[in-house]
NUFI-305296 format. One record per residue (C-alpha): residue number from 1; residue in one letter; x, y, z. Coordinates in steps of 0.05 Angstrom, whole numbers, plus 5000, padded with zeros to 4 digits. Each point is the difference from the previous one (the first is absolute). Layout:
> num residu xx yy zz
> NUM A X Y Z
...
REM end
This chain:
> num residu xx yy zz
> 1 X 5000 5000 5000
> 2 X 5056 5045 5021
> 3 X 5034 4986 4937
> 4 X 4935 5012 4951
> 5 X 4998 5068 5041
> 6 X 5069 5018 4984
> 7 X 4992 4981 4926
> 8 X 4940 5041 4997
> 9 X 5036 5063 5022
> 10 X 5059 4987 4962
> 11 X 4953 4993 4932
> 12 X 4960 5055 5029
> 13 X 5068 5048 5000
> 14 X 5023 4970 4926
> 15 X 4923 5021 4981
> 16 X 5016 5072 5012
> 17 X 5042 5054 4969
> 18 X 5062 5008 5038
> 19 X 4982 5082 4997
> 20 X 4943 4983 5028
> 21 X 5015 4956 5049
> 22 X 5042 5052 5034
> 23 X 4956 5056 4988
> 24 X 4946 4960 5046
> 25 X 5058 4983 5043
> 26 X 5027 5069 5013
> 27 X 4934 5030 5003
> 28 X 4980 4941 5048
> 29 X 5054 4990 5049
> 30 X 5063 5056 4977
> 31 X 4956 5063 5008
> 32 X 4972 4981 5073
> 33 X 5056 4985 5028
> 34 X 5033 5062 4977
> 35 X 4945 5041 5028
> 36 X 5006 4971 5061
> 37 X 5079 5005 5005
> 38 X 4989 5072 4982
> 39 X 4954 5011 5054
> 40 X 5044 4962 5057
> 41 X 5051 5033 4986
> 42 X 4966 5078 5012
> 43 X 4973 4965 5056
> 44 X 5069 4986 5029
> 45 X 5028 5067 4974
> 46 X 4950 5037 5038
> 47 X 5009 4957 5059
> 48 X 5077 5012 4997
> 49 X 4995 5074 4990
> 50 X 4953 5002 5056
> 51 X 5041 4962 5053
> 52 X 5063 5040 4971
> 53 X 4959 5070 5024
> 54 X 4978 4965 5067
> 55 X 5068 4983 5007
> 56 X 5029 5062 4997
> 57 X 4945 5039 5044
> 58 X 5017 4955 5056
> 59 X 5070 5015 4987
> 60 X 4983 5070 5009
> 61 X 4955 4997 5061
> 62 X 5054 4947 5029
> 63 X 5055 5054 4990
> 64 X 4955 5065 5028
> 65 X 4980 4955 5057
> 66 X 5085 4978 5017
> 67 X 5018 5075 5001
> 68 X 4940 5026 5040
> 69 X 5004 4948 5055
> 70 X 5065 4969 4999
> 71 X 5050 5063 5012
> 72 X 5068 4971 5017
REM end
C-alpha cells in the first residue's frame, strides 16, 4: 500500500510541468515560511531594541542612585 502511494506521487509529480510544480510549491510552502521568518525576526528586533533601552535606563537610574547615596 505504502508503495502504490509512493508511486502515485511520484507519477503524480512526472504528470506536472516542472514550472509548475514549483510555482504551486513556492506559492504553497516558500512564501509562508518567508512571511513568517520575516515577521519573527521584527519580532525579535523589537524585542532586542527594547531590552537594549531598558537596559540602559537602569544603567542610568543604577548610576544616579550610586552617587546620591553611596558618597565615599
Amino acid at each position: 500500500m505504502k508503495a502504490e502511494l509512493l508511486n502515485e506521487f511520484y507519477l503524480l509529480q512526472q504528470s506536472r510541468s516542472n514550472e509548475k510544480y514549483l510555482e504551486l510549491l513556492d506559492e504553497k510552502v516558500y512564501t509562508p515560511v518567508k512571511k513568517v521568518n520575516i515577521q519573527l525576526t521584527n519580532w525579535v528586533s523589537r524585542r532586542g531594541l527594547m531590552l537594549m533601552n531598558l537596559e540602559s535606563v537602569m544603567n542610568r537610574g543604577v548610576r544616579r542612585f550610586k552617587k546620591r547615596y553611596f558618597k565615599f
